[in-house]
N, C-alpha and C positions, 0 to 999 in steps of 0.2 A: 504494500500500500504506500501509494506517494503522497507527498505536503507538499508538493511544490504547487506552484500557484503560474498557471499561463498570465502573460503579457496583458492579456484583455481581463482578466480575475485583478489582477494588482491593481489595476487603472480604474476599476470597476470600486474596489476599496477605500483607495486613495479621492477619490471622488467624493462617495458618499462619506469618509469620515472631513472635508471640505464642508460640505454642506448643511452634517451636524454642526462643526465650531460655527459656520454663520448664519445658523440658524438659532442659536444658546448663548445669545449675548449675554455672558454674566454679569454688564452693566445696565442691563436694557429696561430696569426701574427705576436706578437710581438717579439720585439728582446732586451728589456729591458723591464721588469717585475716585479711586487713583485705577490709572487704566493700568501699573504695574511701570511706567515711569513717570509720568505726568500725573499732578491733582487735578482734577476737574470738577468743573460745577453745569449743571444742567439750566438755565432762564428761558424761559419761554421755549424752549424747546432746541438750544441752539445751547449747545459745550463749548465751554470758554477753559482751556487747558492752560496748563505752566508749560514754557517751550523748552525742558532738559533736555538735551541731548544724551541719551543714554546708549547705552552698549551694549546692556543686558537688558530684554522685557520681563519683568517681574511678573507676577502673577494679582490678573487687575482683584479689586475689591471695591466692595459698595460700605459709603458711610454710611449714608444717610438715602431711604431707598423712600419712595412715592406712594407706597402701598403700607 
């Protein structure tokens, strides 16, 4: 029995787990944020971020969430 995975299986994968991450915004309620480098604040519907330049993305989080 094999585990290999055809060219069109991989692509098939790689795709739908795409579509998961932009489909699961983990910030997608809140309205004060760190996206994992930047703070951010959510105003009328329009994110207003600190412009860090980072090197590493950190893993985003919600302060303060809408719900």
């Amino acid at each position: 029995m094999s585990h290999r995975l055809t060219r069109g299986q991989f692509f098939q994968i790689v795709t739908a787990l795409l579509d998961y991450q932009n489909a699961h915004n983990p910030t997608a309620y809140c309205t004060v944020y760190n996206d994992g480098c930047n703070d951010c604040s959510l105003t009328s519907g329009v994110p207003t971020c600190t412009e860090r330049a980072c090197i590493w993305q950190g893993i985003p989080s919600c302060s303060v969430c809408e719900y």
